[in-house]
PDB file of the backbone (N, CA, C, O) and the ligand in Angstrom, with CONECT records:
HET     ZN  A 101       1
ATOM      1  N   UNK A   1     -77.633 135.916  17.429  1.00  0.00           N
ATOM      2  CA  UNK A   1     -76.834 134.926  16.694  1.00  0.00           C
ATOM      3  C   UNK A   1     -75.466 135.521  16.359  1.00  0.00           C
ATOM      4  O   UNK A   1     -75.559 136.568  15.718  1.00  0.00           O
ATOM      5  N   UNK A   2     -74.405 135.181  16.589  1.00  0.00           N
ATOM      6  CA  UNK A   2     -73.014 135.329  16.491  1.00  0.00           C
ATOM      7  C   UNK A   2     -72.399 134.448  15.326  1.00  0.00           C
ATOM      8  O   UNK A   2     -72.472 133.230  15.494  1.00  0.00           O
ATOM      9  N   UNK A   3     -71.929 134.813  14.413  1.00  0.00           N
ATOM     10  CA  UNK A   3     -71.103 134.376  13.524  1.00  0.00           C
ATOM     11  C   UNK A   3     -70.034 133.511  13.771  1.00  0.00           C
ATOM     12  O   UNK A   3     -70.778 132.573  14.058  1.00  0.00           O
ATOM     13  N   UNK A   4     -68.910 133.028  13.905  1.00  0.00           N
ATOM     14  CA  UNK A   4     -68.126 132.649  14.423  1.00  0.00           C
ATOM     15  C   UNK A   4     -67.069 131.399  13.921  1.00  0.00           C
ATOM     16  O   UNK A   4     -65.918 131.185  14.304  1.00  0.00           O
ATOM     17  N   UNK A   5     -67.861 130.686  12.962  1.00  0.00           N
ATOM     18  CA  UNK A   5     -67.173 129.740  12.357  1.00  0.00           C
ATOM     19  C   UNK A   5     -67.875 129.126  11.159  1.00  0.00           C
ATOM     20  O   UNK A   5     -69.097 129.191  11.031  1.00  0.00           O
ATOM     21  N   UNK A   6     -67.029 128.492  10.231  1.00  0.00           N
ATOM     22  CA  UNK A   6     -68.261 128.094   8.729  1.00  0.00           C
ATOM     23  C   UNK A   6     -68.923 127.173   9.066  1.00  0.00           C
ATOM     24  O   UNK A   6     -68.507 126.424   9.950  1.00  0.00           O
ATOM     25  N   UNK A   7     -70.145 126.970   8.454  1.00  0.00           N
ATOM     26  CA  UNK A   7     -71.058 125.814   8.873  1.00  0.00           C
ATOM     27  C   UNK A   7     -70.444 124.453   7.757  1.00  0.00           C
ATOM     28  O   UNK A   7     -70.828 123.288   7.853  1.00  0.00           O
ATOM     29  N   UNK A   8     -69.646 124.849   6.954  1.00  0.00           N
ATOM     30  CA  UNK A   8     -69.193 123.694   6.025  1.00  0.00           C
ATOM     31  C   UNK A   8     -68.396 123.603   6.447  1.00  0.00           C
ATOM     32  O   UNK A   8     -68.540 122.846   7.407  1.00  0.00           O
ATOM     33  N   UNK A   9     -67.051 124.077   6.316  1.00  0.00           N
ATOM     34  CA  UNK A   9     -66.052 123.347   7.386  1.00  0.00           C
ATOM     35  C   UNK A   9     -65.366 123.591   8.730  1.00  0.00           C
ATOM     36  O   UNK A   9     -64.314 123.122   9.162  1.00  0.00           O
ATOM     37  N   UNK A  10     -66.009 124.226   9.138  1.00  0.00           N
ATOM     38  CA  UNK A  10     -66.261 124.982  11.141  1.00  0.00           C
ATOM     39  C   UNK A  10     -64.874 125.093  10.807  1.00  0.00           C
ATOM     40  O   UNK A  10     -64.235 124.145  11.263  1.00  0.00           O
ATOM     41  N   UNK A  11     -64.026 126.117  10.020  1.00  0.00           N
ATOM     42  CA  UNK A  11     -62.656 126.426   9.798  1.00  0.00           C
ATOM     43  C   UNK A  11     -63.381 128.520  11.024  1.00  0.00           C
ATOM     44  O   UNK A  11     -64.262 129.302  10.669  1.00  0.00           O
ATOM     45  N   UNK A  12     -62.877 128.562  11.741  1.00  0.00           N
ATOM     46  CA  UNK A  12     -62.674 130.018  12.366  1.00  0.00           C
ATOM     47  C   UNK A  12     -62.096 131.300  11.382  1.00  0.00           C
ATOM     48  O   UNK A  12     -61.875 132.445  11.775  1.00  0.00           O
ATOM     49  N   UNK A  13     -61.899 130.729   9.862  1.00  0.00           N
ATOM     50  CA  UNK A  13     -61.398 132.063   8.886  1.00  0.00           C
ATOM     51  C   UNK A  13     -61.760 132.328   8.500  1.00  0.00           C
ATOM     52  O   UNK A  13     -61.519 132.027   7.331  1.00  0.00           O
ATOM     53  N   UNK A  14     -63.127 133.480   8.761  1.00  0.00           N
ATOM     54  CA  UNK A  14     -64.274 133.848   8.198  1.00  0.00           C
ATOM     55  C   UNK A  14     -64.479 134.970   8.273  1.00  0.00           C
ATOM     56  O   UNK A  14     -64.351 135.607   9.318  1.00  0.00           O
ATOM     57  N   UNK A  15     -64.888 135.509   7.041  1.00  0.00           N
ATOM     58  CA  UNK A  15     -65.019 137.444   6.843  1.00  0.00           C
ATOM     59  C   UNK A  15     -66.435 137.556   6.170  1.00  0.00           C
ATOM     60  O   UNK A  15     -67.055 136.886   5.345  1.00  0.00           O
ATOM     61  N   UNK A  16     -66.751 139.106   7.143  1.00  0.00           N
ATOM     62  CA  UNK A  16     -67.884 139.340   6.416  1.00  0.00           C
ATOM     63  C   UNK A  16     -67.756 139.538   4.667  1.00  0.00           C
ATOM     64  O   UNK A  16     -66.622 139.472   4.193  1.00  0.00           O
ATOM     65  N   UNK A  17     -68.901 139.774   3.758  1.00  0.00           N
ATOM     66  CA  UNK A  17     -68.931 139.928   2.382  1.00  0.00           C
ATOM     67  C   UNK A  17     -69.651 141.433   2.154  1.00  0.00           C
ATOM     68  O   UNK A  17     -70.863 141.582   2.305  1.00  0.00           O
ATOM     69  N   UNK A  18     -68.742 142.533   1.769  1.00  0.00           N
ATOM     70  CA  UNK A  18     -68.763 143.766   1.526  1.00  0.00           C
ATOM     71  C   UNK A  18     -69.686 144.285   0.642  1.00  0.00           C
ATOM     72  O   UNK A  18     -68.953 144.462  -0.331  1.00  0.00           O
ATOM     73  N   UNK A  19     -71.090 144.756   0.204  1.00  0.00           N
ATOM     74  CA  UNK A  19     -71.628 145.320  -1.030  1.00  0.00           C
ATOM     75  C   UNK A  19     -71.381 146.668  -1.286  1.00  0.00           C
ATOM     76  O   UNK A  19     -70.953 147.490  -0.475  1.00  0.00           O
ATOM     77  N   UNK A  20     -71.772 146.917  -2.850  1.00  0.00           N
ATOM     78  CA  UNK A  20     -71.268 148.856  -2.944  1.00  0.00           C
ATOM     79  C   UNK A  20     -69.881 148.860  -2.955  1.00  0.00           C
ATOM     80  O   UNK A  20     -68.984 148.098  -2.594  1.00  0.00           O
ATOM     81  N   UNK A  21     -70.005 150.252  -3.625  1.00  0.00           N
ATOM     82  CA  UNK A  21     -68.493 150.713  -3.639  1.00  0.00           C
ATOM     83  C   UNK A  21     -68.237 151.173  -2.458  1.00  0.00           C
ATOM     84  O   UNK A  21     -68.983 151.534  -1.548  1.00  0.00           O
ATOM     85  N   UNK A  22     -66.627 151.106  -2.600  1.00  0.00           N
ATOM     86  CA  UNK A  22     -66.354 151.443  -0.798  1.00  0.00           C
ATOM     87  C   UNK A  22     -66.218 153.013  -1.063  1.00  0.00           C
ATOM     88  O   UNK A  22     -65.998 153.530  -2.159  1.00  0.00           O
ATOM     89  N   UNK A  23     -66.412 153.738   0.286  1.00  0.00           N
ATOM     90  CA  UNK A  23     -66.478 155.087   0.005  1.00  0.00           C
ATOM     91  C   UNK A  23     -64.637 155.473   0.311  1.00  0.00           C
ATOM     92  O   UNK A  23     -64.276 156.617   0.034  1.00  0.00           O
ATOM     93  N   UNK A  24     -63.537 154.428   0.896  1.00  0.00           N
ATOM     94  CA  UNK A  24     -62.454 154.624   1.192  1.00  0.00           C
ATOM     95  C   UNK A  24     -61.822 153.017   0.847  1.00  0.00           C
ATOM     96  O   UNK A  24     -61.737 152.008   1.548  1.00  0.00           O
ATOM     97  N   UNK A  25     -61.325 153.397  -0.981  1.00  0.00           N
ATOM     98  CA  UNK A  25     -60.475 152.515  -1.397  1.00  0.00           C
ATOM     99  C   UNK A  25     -59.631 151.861  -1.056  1.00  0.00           C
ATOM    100  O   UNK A  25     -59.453 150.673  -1.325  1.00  0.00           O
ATOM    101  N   UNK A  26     -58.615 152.971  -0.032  1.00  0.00           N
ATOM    102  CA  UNK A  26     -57.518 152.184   0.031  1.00  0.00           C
ATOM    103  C   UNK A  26     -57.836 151.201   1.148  1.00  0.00           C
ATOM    104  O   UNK A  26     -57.381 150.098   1.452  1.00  0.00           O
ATOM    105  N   UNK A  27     -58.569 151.817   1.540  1.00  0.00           N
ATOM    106  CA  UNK A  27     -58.591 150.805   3.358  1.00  0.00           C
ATOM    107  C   UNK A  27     -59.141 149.308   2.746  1.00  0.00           C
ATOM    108  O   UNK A  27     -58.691 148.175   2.916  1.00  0.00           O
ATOM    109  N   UNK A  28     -60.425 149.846   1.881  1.00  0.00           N
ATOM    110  CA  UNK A  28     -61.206 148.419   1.102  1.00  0.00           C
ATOM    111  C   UNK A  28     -60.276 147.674   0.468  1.00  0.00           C
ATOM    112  O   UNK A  28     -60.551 146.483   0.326  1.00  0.00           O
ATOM    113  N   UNK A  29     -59.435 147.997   0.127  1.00  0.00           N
ATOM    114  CA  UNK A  29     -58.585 146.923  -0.422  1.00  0.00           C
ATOM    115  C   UNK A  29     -57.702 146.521   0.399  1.00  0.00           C
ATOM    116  O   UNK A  29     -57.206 145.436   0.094  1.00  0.00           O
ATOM    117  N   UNK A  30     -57.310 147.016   1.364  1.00  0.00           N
ATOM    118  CA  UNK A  30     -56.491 146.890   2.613  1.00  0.00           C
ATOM    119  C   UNK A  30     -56.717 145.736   3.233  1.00  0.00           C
ATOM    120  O   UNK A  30     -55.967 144.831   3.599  1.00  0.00           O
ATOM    121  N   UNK A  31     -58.767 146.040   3.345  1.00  0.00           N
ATOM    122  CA  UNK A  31     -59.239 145.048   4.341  1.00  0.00           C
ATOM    123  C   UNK A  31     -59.304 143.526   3.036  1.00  0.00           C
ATOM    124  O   UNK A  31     -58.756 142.536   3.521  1.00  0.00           O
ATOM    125  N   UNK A  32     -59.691 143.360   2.033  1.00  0.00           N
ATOM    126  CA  UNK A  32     -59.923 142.716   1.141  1.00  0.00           C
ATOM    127  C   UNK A  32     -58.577 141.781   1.331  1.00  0.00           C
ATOM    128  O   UNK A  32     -58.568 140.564   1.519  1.00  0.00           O
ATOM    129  N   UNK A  33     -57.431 142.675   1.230  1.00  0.00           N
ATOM    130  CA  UNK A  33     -56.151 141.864   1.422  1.00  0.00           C
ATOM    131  C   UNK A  33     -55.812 141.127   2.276  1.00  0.00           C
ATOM    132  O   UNK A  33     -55.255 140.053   2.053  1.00  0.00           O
ATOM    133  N   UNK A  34     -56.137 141.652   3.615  1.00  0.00           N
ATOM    134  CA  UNK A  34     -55.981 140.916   4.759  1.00  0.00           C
ATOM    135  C   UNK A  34     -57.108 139.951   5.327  1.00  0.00           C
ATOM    136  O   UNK A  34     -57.339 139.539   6.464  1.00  0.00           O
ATOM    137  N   UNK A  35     -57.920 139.683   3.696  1.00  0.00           N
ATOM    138  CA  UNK A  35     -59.228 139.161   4.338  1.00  0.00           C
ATOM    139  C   UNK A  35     -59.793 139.021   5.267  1.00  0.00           C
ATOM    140  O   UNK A  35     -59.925 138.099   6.072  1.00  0.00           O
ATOM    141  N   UNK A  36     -60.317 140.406   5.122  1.00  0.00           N
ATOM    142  CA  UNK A  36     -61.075 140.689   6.408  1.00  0.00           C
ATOM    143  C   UNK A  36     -62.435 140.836   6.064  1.00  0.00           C
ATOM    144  O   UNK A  36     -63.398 140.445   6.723  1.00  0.00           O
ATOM    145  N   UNK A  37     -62.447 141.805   4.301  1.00  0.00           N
ATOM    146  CA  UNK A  37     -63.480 141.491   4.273  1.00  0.00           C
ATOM    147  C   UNK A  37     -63.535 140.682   3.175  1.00  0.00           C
ATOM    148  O   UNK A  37     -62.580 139.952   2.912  1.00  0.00           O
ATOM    149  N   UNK A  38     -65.101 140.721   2.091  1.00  0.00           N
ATOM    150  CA  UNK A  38     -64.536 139.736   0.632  1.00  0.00           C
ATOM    151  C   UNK A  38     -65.351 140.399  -0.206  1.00  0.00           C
ATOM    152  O   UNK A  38     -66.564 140.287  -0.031  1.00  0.00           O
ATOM    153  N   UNK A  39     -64.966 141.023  -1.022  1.00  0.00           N
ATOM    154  CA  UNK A  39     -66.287 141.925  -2.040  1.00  0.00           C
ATOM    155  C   UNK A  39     -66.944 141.114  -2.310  1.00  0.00           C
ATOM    156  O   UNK A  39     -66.612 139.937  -2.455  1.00  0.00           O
ATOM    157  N   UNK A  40     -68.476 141.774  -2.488  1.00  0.00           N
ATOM    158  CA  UNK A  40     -69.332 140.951  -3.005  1.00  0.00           C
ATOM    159  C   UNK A  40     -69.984 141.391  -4.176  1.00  0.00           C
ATOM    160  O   UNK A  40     -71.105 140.978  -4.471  1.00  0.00           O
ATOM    161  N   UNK A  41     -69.072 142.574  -5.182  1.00  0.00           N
ATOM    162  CA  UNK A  41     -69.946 143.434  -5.839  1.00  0.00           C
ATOM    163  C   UNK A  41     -70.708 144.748  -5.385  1.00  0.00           C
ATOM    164  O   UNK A  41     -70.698 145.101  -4.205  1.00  0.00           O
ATOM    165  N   UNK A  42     -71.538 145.637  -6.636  1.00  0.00           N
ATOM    166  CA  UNK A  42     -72.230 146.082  -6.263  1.00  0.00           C
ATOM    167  C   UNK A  42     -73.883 145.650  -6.401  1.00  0.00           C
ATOM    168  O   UNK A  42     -74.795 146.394  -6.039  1.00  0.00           O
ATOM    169  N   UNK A  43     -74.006 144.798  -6.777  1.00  0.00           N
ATOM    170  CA  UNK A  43     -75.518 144.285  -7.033  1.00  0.00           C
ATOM    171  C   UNK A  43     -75.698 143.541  -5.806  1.00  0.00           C
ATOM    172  O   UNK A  43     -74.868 142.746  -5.366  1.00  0.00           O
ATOM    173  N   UNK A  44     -76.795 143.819  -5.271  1.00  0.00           N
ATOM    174  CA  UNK A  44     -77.492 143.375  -4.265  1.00  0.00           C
ATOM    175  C   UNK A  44     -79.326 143.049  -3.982  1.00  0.00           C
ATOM    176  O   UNK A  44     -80.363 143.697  -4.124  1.00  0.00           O
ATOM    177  N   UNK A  45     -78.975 141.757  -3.544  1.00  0.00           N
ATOM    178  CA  UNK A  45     -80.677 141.353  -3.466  1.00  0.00           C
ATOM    179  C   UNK A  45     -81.065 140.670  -1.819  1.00  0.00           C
ATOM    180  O   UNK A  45     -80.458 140.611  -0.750  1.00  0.00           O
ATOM    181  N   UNK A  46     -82.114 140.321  -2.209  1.00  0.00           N
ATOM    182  CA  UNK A  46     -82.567 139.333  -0.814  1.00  0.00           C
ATOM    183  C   UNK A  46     -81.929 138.388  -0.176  1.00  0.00           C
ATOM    184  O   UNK A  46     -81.777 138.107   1.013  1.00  0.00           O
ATOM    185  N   UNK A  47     -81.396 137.710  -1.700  1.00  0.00           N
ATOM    186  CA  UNK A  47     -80.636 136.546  -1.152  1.00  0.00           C
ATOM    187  C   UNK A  47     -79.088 136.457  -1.229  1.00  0.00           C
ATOM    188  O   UNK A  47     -78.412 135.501  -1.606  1.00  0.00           O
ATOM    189  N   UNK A  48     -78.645 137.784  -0.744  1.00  0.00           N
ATOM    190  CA  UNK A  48     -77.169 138.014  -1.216  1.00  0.00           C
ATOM    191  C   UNK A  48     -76.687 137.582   0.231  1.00  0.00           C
ATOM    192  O   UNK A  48     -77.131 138.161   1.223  1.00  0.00           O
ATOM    193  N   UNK A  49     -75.580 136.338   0.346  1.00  0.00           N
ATOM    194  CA  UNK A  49     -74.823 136.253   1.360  1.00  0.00           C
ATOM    195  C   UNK A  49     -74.400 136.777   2.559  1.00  0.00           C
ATOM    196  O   UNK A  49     -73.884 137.820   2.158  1.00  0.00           O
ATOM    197  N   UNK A  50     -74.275 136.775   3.627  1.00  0.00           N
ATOM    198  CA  UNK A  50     -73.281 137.935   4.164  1.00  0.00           C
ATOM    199  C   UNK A  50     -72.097 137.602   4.649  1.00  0.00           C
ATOM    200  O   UNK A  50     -71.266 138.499   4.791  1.00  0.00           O
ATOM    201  N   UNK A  51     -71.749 136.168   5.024  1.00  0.00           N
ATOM    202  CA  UNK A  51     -70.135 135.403   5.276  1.00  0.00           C
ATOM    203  C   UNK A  51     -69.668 134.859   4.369  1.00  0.00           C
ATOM    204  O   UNK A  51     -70.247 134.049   3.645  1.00  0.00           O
ATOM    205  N   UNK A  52     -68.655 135.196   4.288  1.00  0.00           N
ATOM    206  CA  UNK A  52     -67.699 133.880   3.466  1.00  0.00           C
ATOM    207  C   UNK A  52     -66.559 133.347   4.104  1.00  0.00           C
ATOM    208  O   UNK A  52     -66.048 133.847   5.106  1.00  0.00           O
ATOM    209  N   UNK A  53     -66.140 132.283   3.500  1.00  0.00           N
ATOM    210  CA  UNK A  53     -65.176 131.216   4.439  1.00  0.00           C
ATOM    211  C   UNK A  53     -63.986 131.700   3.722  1.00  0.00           C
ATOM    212  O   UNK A  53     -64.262 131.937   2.546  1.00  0.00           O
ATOM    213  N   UNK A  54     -62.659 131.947   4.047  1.00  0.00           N
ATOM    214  CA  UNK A  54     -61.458 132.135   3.793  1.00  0.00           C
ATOM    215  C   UNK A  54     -60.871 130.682   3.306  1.00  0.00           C
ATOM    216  O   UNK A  54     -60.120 130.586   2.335  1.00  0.00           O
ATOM    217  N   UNK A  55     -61.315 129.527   4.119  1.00  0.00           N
ATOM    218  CA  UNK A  55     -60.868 128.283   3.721  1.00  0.00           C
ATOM    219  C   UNK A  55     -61.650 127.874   3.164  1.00  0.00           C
ATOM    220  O   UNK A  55     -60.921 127.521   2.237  1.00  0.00           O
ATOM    221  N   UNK A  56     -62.949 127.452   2.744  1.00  0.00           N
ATOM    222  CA  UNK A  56     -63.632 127.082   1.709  1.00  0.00           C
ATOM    223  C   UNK A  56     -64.439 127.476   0.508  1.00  0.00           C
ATOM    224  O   UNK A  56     -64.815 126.799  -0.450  1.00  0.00           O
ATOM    225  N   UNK A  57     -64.596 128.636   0.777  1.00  0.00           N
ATOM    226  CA  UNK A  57     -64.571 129.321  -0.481  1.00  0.00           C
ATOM    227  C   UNK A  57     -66.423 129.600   0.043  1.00  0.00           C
ATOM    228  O   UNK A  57     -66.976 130.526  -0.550  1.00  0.00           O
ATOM    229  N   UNK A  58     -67.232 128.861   1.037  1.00  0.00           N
ATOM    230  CA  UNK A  58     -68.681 128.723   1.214  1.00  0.00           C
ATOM    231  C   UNK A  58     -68.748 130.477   1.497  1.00  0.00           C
ATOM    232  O   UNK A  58     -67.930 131.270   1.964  1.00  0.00           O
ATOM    233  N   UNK A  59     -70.000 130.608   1.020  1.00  0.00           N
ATOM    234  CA  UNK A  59     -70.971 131.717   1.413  1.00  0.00           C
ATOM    235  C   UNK A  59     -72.095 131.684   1.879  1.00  0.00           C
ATOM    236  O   UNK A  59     -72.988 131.340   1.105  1.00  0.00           O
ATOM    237  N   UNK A  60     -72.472 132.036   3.345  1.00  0.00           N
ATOM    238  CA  UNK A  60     -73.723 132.078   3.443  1.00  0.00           C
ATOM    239  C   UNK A  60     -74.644 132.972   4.353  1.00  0.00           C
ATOM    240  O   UNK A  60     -73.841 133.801   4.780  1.00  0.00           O
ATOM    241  N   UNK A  61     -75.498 133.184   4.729  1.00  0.00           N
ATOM    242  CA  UNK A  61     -76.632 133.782   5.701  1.00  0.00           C
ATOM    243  C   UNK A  61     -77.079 134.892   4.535  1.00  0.00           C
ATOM    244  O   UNK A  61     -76.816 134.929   3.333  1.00  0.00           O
ATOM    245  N   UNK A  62     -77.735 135.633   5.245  1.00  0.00           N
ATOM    246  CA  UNK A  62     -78.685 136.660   4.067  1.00  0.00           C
ATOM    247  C   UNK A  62     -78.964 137.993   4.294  1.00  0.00           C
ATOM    248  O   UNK A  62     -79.853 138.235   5.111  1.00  0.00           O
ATOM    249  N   UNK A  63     -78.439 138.844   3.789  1.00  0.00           N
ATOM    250  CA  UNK A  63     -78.065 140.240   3.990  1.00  0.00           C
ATOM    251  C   UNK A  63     -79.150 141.083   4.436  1.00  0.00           C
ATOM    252  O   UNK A  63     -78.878 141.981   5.232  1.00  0.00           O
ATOM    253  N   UNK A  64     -80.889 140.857   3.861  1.00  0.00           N
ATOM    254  CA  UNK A  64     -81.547 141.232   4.487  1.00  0.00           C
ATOM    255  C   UNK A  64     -81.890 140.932   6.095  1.00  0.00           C
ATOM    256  O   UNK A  64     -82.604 141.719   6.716  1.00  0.00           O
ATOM    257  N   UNK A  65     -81.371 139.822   6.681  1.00  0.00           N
ATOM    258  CA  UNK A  65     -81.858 139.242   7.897  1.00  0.00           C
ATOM    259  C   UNK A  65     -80.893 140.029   8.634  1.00  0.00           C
ATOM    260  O   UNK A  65     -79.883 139.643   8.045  1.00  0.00           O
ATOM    261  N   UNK A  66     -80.393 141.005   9.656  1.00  0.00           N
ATOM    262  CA  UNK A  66     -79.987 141.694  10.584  1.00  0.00           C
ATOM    263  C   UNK A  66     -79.581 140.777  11.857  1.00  0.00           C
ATOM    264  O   UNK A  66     -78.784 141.208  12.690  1.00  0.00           O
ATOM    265  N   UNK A  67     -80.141 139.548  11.966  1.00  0.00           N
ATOM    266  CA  UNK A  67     -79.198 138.728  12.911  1.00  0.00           C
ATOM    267  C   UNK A  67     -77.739 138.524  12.350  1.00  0.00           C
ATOM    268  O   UNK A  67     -76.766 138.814  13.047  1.00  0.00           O
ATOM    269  N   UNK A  68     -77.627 138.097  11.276  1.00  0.00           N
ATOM    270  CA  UNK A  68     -76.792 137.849  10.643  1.00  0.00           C
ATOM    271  C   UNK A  68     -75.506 138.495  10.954  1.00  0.00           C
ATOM    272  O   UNK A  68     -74.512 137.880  11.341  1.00  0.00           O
ATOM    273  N   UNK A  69     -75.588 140.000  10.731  1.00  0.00           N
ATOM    274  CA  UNK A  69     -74.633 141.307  10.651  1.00  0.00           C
ATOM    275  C   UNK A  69     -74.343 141.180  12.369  1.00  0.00           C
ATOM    276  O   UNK A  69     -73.376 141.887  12.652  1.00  0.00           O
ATOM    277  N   UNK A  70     -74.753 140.674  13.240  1.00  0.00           N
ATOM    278  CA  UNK A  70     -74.390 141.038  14.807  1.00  0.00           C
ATOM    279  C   UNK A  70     -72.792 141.134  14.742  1.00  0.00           C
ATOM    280  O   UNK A  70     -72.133 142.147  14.975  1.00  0.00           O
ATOM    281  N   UNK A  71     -72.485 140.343  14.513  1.00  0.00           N
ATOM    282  CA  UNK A  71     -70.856 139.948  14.879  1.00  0.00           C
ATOM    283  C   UNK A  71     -69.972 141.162  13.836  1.00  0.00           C
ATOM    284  O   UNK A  71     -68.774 141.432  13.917  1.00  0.00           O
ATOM    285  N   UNK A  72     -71.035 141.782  12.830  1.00  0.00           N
ATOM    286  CA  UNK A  72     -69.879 142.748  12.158  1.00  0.00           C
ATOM    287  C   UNK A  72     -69.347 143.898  12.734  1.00  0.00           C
ATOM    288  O   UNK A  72     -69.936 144.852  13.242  1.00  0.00           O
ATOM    289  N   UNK A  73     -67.840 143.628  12.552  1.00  0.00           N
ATOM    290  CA  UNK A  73     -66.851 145.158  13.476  1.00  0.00           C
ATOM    291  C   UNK A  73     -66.950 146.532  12.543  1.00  0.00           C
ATOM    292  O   UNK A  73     -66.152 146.894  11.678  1.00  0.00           O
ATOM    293  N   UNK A  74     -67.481 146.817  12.732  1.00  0.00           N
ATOM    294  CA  UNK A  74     -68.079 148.302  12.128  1.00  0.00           C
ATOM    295  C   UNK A  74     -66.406 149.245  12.602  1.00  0.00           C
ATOM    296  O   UNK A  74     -66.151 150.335  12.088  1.00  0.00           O
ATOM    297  N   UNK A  75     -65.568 148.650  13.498  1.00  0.00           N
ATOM    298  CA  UNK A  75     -64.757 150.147  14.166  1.00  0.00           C
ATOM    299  C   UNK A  75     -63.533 149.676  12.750  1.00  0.00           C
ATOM    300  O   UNK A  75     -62.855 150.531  12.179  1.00  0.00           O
ATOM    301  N   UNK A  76     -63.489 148.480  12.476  1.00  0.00           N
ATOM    302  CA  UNK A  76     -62.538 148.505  11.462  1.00  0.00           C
ATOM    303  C   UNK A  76     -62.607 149.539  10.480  1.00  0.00           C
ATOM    304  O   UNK A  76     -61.459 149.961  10.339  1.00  0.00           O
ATOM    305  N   UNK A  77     -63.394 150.149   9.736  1.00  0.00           N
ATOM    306  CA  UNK A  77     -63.756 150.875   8.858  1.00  0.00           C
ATOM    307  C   UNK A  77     -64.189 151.239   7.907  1.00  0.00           C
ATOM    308  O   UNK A  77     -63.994 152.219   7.189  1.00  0.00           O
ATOM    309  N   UNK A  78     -65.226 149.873   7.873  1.00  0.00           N
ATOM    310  CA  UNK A  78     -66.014 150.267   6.322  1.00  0.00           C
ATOM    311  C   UNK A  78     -67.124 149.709   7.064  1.00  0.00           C
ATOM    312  O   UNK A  78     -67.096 148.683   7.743  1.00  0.00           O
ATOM    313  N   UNK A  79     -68.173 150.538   6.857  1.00  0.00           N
ATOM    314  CA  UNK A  79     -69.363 150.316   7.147  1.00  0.00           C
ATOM    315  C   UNK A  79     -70.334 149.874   5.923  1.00  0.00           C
ATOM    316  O   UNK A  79     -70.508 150.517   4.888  1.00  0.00           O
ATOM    317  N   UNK A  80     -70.785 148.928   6.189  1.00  0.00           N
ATOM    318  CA  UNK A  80     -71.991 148.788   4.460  1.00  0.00           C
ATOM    319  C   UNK A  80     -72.788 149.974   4.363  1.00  0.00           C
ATOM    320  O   UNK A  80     -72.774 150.639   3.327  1.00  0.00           O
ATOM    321  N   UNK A  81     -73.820 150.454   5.840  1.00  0.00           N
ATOM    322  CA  UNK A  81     -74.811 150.739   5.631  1.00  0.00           C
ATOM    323  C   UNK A  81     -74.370 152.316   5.007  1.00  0.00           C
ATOM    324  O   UNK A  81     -75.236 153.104   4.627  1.00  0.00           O
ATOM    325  N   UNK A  82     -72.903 152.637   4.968  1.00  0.00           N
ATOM    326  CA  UNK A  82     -72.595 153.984   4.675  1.00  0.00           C
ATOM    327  C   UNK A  82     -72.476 153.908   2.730  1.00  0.00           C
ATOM    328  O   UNK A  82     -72.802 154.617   1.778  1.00  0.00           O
ATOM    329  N   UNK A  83     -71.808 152.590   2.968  1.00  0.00           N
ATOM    330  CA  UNK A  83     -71.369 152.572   1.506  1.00  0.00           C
ATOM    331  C   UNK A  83     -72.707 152.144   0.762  1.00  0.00           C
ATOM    332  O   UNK A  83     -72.832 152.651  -0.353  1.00  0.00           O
ATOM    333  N   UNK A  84     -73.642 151.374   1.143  1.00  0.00           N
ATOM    334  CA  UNK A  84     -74.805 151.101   0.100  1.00  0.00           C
ATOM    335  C   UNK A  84     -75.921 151.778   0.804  1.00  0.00           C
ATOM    336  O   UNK A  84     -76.340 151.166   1.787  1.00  0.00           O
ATOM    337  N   UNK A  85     -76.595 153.101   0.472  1.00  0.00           N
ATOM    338  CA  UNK A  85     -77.790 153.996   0.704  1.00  0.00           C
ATOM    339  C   UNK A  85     -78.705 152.945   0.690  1.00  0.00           C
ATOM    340  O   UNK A  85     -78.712 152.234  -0.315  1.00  0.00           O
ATOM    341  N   UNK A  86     -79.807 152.598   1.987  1.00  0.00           N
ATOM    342  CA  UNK A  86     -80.616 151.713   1.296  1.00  0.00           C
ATOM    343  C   UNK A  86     -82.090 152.680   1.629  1.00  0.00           C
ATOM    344  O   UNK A  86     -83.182 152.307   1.203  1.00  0.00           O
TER     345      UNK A  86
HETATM  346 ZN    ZN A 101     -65.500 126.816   5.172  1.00  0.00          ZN2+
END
């Protein structure tokens, strides 16, 4: 399953949702700025999001499910699985 567009308003401006502290601030806010990505905090559960829409503000799919994450670009530079030990 590929990510690719919001299911509420099929707008293409869509970033993954970041948990944990980032282990490299400046870039995290870098990417945050250029919404790329979208913090999501550090609290995390089952049913924590993993997209959000740039144009509608929607969040959705589910951080435990690993289809989900396919489409995430890991070479940009923040990796979750580095920043939240699971
Ligand atoms: Zn949307």
């Amino acid at each position: 399953m590929t990510v690719s567009s919001c299911p509420n308003c099929t707008s293409p401006n869509i970033c993954p949702i970041a948990y944990g502290y980032p282990g490299d601030e400046e870039e995290y806010l870098k990417l945050v700025a250029e919404k790329k990505i979208f913090p999501g905090g550090c609290l995390i559960d089952d049913n924590n999001p993993v997209w959000y829409c740039n144009n509608c503000g929607h969040k959705w799919g589910n951080y435990r499910n690993p289809d989900n994450i396919d489409s995430f670009d890991y070479d940009q530079g923040f990796n979750i699985n580095e920043v939240y030990d699971q």
